[in-house]
PyMOL Python script that loads the backbone (N, CA, C, O; Angstrom):
from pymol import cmd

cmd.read_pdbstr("""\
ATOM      1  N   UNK A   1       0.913  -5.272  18.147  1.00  0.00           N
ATOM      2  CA  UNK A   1       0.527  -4.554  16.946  1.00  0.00           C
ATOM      3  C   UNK A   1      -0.093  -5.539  15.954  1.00  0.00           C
ATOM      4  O   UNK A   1       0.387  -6.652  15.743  1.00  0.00           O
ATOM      5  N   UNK A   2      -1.360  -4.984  15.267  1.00  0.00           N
ATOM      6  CA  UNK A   2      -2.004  -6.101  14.658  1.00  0.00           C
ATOM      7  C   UNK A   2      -1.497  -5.718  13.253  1.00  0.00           C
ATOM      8  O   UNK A   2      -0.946  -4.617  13.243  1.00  0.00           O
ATOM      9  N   UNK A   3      -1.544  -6.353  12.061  1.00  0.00           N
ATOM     10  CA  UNK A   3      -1.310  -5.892  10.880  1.00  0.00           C
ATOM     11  C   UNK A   3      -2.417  -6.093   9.884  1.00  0.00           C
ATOM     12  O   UNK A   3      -2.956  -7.200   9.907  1.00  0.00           O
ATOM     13  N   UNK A   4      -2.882  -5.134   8.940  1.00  0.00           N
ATOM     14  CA  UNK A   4      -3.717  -4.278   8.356  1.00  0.00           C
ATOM     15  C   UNK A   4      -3.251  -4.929   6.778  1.00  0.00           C
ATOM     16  O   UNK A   4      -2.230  -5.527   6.438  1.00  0.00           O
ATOM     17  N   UNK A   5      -4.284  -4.588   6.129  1.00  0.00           N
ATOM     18  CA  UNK A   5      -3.984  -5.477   4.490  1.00  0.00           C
ATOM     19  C   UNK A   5      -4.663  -4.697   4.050  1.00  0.00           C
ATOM     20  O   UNK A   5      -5.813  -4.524   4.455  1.00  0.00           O
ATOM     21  N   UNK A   6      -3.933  -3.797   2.779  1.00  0.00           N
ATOM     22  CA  UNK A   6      -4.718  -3.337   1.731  1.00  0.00           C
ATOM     23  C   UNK A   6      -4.310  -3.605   0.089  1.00  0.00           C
ATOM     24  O   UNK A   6      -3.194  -4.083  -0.115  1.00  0.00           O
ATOM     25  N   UNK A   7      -5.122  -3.332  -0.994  1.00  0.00           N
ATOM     26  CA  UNK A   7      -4.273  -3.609  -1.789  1.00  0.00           C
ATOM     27  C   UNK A   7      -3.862  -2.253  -2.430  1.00  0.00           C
ATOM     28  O   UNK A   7      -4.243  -1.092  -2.279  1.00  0.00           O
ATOM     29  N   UNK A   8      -2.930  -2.868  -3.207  1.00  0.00           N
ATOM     30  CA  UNK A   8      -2.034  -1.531  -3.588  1.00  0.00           C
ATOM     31  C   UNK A   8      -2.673  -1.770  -5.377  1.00  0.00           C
ATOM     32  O   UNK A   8      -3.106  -2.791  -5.911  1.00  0.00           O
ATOM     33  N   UNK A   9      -2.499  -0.419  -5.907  1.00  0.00           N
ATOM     34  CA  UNK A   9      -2.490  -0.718  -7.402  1.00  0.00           C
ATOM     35  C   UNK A   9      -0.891   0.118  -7.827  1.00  0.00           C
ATOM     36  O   UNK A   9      -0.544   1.193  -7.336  1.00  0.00           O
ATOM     37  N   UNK A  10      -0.265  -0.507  -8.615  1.00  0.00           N
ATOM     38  CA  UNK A  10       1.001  -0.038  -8.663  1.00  0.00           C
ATOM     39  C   UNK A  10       0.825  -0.065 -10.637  1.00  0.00           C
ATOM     40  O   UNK A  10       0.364  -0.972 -11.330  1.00  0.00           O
ATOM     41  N   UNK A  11       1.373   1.249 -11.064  1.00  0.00           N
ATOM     42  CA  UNK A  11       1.595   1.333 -12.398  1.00  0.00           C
ATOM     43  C   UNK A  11       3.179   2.114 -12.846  1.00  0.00           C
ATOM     44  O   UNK A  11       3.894   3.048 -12.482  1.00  0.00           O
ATOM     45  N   UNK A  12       3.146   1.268 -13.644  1.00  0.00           N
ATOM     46  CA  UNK A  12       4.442   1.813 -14.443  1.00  0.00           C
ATOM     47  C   UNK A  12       4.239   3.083 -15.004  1.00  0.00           C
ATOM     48  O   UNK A  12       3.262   3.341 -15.706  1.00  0.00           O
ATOM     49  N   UNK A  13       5.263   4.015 -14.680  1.00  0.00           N
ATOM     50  CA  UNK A  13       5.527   5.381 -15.506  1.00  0.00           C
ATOM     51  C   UNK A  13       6.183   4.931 -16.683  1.00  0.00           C
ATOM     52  O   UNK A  13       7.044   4.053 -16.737  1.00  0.00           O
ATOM     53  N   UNK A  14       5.583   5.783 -17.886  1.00  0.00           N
ATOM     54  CA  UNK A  14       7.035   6.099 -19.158  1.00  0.00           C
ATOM     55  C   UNK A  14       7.896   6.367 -18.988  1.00  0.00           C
ATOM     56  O   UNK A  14       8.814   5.837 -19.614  1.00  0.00           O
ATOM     57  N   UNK A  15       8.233   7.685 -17.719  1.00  0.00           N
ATOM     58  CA  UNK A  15       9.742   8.200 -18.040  1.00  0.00           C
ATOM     59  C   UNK A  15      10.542   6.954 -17.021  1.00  0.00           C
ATOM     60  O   UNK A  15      11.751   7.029 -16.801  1.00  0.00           O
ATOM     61  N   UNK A  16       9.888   6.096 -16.590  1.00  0.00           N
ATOM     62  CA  UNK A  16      10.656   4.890 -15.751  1.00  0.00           C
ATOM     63  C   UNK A  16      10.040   4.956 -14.505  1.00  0.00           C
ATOM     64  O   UNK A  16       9.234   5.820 -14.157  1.00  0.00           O
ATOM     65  N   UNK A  17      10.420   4.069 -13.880  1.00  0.00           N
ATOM     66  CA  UNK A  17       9.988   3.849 -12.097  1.00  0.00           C
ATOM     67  C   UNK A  17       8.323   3.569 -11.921  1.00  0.00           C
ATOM     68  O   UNK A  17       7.696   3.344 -12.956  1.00  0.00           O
ATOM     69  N   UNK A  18       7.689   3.578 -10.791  1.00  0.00           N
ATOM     70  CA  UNK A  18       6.164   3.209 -10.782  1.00  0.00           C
ATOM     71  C   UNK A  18       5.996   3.901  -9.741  1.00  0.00           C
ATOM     72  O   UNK A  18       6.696   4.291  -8.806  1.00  0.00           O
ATOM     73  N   UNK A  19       4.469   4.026 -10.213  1.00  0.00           N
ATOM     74  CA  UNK A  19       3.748   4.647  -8.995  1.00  0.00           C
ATOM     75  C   UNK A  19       2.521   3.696  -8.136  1.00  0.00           C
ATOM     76  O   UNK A  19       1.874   2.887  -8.803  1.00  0.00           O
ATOM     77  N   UNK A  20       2.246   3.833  -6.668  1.00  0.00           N
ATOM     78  CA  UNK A  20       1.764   2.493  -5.880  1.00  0.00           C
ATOM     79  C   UNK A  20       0.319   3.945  -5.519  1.00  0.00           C
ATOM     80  O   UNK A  20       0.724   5.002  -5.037  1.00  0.00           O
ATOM     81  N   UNK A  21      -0.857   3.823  -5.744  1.00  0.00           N
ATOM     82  CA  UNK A  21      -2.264   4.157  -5.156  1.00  0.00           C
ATOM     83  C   UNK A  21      -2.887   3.003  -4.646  1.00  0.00           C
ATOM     84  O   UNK A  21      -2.629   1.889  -5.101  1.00  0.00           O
ATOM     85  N   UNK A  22      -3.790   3.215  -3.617  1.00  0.00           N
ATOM     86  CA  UNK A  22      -4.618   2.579  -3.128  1.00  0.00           C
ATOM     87  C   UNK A  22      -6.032   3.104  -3.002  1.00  0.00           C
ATOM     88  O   UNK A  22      -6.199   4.246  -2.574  1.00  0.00           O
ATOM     89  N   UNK A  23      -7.385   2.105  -3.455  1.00  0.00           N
ATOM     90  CA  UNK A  23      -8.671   2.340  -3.503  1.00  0.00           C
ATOM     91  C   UNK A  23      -9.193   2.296  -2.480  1.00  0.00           C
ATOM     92  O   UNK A  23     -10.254   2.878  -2.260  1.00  0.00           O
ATOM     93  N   UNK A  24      -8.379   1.386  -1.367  1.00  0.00           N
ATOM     94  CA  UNK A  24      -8.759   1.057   0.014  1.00  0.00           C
ATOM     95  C   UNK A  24      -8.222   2.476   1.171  1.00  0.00           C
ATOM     96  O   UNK A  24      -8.901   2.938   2.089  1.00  0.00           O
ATOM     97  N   UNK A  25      -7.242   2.784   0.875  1.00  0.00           N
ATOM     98  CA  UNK A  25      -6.737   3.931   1.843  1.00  0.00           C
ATOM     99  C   UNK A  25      -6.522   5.392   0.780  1.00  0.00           C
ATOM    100  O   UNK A  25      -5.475   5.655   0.189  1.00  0.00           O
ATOM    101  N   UNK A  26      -7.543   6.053   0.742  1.00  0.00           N
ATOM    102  CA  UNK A  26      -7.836   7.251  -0.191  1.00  0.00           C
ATOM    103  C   UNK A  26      -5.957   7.682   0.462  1.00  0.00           C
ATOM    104  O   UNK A  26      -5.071   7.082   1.069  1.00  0.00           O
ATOM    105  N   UNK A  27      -6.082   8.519   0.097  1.00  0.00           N
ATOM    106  CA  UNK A  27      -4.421   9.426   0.006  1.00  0.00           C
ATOM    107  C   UNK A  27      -3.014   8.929  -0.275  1.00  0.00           C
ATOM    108  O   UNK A  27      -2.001   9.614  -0.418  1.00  0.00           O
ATOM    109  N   UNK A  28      -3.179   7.204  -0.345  1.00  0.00           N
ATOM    110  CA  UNK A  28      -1.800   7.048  -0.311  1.00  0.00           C
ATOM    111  C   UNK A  28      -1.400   7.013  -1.772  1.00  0.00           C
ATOM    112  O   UNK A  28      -2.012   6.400  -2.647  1.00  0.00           O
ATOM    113  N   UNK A  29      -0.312   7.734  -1.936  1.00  0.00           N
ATOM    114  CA  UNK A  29       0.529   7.843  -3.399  1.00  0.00           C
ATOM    115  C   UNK A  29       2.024   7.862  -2.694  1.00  0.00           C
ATOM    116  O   UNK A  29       2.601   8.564  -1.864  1.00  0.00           O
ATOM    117  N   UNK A  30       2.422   6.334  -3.741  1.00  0.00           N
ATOM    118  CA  UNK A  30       4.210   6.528  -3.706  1.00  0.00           C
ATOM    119  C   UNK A  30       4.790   6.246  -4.802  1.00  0.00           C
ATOM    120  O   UNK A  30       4.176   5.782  -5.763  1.00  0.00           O
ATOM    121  N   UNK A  31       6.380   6.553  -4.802  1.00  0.00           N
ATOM    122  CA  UNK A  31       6.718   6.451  -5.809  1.00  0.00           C
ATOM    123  C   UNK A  31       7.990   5.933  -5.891  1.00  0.00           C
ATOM    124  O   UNK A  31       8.666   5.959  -4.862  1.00  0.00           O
ATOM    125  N   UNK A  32       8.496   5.431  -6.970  1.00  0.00           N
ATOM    126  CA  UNK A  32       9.944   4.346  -6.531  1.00  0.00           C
ATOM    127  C   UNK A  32      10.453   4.389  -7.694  1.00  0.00           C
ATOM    128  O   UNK A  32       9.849   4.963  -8.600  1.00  0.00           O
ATOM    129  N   UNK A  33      11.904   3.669  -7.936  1.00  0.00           N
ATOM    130  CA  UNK A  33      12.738   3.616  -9.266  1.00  0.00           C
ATOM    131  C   UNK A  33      12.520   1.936  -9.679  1.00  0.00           C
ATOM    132  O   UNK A  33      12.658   1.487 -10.817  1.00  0.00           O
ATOM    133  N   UNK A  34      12.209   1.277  -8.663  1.00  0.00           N
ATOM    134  CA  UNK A  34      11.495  -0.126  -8.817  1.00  0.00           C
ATOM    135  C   UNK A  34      10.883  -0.043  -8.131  1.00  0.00           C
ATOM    136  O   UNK A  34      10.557   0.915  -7.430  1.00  0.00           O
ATOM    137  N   UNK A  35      10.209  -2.247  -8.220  1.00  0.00           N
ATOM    138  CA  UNK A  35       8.662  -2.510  -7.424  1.00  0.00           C
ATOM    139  C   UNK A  35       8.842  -2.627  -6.471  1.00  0.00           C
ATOM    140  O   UNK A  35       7.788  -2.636  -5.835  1.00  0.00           O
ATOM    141  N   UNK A  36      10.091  -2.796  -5.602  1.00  0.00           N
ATOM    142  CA  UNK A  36      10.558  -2.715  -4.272  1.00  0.00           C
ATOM    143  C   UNK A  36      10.417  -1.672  -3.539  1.00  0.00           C
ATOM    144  O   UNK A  36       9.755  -1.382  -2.542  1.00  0.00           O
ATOM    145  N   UNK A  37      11.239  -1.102  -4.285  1.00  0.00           N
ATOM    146  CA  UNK A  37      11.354   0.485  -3.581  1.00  0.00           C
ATOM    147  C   UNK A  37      10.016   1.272  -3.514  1.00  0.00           C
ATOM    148  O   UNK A  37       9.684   1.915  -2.518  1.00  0.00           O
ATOM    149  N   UNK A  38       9.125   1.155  -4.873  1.00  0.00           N
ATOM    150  CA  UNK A  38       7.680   1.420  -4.752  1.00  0.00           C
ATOM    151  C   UNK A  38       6.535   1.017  -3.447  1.00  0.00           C
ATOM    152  O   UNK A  38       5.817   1.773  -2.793  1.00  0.00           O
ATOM    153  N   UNK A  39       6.738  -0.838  -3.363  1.00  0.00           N
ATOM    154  CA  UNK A  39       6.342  -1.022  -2.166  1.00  0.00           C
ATOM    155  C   UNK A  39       6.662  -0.374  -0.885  1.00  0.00           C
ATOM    156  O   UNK A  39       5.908   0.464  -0.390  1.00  0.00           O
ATOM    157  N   UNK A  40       8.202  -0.893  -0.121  1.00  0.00           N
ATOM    158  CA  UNK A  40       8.749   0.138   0.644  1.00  0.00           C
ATOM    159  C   UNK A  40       7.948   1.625   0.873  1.00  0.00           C
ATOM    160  O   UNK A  40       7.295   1.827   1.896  1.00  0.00           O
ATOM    161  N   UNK A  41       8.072   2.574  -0.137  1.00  0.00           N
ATOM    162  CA  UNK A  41       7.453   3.788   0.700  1.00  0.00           C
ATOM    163  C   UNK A  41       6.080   3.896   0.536  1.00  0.00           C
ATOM    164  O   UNK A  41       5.391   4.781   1.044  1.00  0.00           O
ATOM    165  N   UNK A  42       5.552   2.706  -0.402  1.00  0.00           N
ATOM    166  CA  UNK A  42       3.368   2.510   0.078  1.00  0.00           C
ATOM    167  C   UNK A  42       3.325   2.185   1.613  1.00  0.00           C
ATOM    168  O   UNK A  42       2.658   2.850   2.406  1.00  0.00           O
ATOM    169  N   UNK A  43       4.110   1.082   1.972  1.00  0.00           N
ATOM    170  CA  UNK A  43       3.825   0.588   2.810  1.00  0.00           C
ATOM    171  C   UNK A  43       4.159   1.727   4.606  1.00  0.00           C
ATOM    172  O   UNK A  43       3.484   1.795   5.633  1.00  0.00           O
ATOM    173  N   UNK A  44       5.536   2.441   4.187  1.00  0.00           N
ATOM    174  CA  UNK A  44       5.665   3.468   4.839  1.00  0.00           C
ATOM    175  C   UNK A  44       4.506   4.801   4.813  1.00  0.00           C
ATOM    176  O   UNK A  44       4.127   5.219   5.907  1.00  0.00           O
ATOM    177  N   UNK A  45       4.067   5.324   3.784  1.00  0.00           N
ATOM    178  CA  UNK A  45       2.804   6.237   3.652  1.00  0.00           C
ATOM    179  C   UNK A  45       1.363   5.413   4.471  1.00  0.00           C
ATOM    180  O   UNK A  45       0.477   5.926   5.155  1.00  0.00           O
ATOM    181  N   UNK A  46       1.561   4.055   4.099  1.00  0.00           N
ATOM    182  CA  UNK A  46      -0.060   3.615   4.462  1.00  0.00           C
ATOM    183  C   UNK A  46       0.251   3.371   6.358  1.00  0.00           C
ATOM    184  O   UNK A  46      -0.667   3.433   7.176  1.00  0.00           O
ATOM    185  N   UNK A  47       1.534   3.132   6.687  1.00  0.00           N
ATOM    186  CA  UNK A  47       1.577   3.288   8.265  1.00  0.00           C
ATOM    187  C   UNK A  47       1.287   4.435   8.877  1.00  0.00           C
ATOM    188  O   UNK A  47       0.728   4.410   9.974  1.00  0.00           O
ATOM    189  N   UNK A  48       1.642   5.691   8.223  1.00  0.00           N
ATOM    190  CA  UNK A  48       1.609   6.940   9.168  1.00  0.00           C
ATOM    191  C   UNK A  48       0.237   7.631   8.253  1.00  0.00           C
ATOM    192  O   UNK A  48       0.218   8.862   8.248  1.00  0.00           O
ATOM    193  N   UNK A  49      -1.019   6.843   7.407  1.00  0.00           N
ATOM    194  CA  UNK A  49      -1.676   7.571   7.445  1.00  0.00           C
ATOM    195  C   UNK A  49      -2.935   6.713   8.471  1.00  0.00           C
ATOM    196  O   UNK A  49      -3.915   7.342   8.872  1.00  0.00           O
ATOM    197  N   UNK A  50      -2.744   5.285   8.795  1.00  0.00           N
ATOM    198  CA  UNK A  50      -3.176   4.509   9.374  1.00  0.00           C
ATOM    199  C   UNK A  50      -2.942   4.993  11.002  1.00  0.00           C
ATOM    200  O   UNK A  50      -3.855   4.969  11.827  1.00  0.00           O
ATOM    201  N   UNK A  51      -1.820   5.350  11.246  1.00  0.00           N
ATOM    202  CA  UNK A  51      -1.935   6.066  12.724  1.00  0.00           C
ATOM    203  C   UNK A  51      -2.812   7.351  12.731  1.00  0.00           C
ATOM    204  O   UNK A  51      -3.665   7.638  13.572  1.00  0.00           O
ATOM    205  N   UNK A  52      -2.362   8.230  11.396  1.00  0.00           N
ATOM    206  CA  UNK A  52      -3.647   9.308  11.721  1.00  0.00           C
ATOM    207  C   UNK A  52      -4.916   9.270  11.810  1.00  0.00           C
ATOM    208  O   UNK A  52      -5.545  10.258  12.188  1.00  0.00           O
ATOM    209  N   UNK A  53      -5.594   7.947  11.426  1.00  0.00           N
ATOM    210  CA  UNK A  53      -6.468   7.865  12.011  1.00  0.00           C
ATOM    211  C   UNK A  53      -6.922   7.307  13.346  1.00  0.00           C
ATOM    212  O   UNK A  53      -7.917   7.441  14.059  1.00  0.00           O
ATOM    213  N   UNK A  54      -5.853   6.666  13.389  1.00  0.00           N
ATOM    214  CA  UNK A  54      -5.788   6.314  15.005  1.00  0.00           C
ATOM    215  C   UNK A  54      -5.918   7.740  15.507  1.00  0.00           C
ATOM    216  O   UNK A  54      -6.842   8.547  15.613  1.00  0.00           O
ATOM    217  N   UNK A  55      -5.026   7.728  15.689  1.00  0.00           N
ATOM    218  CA  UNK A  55      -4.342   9.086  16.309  1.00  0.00           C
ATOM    219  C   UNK A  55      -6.053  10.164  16.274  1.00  0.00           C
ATOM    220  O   UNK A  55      -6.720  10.379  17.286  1.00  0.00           O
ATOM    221  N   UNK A  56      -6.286  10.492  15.361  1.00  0.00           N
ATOM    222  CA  UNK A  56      -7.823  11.174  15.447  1.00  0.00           C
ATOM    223  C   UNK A  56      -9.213  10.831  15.906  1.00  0.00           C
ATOM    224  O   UNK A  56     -10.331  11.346  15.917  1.00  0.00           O
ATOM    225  N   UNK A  57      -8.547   9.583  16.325  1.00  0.00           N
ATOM    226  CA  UNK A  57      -9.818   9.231  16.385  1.00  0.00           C
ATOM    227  C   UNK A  57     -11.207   9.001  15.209  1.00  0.00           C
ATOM    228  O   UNK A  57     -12.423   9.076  15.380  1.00  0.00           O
ATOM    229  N   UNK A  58     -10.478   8.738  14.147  1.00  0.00           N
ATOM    230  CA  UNK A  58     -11.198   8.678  12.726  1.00  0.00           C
ATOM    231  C   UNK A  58     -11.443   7.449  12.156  1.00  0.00           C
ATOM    232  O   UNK A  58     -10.581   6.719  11.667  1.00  0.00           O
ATOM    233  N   UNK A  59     -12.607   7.226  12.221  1.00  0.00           N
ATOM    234  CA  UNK A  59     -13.178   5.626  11.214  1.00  0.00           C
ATOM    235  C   UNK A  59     -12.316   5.122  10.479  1.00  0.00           C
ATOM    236  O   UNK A  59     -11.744   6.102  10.003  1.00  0.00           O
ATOM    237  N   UNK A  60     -11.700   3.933   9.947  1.00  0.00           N
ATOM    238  CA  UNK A  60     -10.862   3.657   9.014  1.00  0.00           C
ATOM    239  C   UNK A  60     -11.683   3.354   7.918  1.00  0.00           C
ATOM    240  O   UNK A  60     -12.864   3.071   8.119  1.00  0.00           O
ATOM    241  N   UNK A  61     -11.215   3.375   6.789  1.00  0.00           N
ATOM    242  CA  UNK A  61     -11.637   3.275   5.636  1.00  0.00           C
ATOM    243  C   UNK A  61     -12.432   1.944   5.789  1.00  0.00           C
ATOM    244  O   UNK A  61     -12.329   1.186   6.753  1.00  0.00           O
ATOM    245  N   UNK A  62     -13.327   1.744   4.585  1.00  0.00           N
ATOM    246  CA  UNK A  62     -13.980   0.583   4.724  1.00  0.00           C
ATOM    247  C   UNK A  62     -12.743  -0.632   4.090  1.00  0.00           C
ATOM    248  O   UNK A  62     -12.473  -1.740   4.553  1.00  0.00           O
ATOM    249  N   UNK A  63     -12.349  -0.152   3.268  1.00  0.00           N
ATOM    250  CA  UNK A  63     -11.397  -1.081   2.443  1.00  0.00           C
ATOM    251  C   UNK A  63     -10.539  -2.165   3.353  1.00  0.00           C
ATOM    252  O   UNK A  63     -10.427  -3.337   2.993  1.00  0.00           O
ATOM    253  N   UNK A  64      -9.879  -1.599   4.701  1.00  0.00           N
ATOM    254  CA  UNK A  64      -8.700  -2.127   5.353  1.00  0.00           C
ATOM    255  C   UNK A  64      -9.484  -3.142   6.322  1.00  0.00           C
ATOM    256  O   UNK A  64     -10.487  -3.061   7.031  1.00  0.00           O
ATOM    257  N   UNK A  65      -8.594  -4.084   6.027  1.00  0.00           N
ATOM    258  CA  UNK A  65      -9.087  -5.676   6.575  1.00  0.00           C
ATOM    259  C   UNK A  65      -8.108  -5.880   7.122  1.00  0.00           C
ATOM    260  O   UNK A  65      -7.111  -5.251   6.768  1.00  0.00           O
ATOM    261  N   UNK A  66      -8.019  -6.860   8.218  1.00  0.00           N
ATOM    262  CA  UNK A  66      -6.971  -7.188   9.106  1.00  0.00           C
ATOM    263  C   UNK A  66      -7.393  -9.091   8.792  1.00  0.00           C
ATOM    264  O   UNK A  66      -8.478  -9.621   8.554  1.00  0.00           O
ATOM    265  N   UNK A  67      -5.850  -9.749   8.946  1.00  0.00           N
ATOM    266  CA  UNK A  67      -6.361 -11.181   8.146  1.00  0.00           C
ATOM    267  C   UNK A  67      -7.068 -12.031   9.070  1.00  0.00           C
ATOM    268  O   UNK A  67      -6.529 -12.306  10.142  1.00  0.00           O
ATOM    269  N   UNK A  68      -8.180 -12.467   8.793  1.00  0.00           N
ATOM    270  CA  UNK A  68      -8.845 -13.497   9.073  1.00  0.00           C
ATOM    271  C   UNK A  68      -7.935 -14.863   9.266  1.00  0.00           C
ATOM    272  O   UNK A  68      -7.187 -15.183  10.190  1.00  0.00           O
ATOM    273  N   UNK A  69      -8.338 -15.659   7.844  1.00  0.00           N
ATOM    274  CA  UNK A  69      -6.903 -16.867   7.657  1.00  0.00           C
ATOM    275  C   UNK A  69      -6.175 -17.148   6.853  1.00  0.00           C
ATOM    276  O   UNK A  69      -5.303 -17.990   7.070  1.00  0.00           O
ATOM    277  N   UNK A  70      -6.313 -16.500   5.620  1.00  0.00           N
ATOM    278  CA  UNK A  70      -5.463 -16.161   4.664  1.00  0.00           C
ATOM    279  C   UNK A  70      -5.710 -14.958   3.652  1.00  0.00           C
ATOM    280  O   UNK A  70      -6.770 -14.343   3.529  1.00  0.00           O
ATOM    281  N   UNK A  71      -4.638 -14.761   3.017  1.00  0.00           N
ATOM    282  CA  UNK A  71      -4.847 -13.859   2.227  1.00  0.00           C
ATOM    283  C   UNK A  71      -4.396 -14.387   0.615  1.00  0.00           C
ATOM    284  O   UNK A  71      -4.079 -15.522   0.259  1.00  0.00           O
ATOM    285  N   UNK A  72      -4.482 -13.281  -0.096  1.00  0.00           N
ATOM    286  CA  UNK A  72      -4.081 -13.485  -1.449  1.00  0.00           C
ATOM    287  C   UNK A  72      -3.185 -12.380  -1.901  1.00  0.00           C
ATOM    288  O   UNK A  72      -3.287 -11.273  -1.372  1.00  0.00           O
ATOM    289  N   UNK A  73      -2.241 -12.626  -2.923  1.00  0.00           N
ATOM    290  CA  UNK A  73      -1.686 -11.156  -3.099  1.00  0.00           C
ATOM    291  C   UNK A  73      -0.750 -11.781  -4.397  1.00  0.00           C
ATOM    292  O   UNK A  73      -0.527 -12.992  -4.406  1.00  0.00           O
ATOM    293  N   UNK A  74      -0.224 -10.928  -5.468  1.00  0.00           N
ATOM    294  CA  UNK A  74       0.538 -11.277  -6.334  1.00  0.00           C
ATOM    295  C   UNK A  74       1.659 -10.779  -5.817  1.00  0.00           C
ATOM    296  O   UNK A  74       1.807  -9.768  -5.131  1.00  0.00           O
ATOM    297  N   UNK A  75       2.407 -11.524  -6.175  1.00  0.00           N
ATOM    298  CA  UNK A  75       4.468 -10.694  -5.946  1.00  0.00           C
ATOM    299  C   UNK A  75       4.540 -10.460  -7.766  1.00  0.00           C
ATOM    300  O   UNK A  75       3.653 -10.675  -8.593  1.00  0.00           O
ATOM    301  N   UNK A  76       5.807  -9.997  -7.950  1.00  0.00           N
ATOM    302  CA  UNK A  76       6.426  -9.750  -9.162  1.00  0.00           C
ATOM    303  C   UNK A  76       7.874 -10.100  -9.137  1.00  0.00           C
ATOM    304  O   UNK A  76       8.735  -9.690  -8.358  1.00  0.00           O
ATOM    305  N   UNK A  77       7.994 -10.991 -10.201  1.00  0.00           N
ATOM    306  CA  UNK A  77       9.302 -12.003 -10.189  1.00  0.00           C
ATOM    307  C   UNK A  77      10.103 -11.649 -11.587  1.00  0.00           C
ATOM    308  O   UNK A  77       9.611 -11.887 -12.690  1.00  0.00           O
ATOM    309  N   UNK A  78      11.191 -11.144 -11.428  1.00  0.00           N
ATOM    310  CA  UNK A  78      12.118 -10.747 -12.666  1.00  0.00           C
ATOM    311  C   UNK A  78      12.844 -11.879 -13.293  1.00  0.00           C
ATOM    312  O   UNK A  78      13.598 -12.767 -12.895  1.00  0.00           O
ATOM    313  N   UNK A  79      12.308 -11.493 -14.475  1.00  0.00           N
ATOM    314  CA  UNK A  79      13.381 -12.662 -15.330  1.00  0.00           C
ATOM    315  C   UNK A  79      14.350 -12.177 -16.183  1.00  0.00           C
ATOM    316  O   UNK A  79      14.481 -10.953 -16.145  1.00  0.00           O
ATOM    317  N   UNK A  80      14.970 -12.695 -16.838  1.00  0.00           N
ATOM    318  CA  UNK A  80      15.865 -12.593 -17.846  1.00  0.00           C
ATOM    319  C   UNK A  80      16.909 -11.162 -17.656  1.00  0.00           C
ATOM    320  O   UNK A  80      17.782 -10.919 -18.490  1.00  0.00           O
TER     321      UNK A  80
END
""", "prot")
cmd.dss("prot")
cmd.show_as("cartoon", "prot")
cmd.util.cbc("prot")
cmd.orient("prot")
């Protein structure tokens, strides 16, 4: 199994928790009580919409890159 890289845009809600979209894989929306849990079910949504296109036989988005030799990516580190 090869692994697939997209980026996520993740924003904070007011009433609390965040929400994770992606520009690279149109449909995926998740949602979490943190940035963990947010990641977690992007990363679960972007697997089973990544098989449906397998699975269909459907072009993948232009966005999704598989890594060359490195990548880049921010984490988010809690303080205080």
């Amino acid at each position: 199994m090869s692994e697939i890289f997209i980026k996520l845009q993740i924003e904070a809600l007011d009433e609390g928790g965040y929400v994770a979209t992606s520009n690279d894989l149109p449909g995926l929306v998740a949602q979490g009580r943190t940035l963990a849990e947010t990641i977690e079910v992007a990363h679960d949504v972007a697997r089973k919409l990544i098989e449906s296109y397998e699975k269909h036989g459907d072009p993948m988005p232009p966005g999704i890159r598989k890594l060359d030799k490195e990548i880049e990516i921010d984490i988010a580190v809690g303080i205080g």
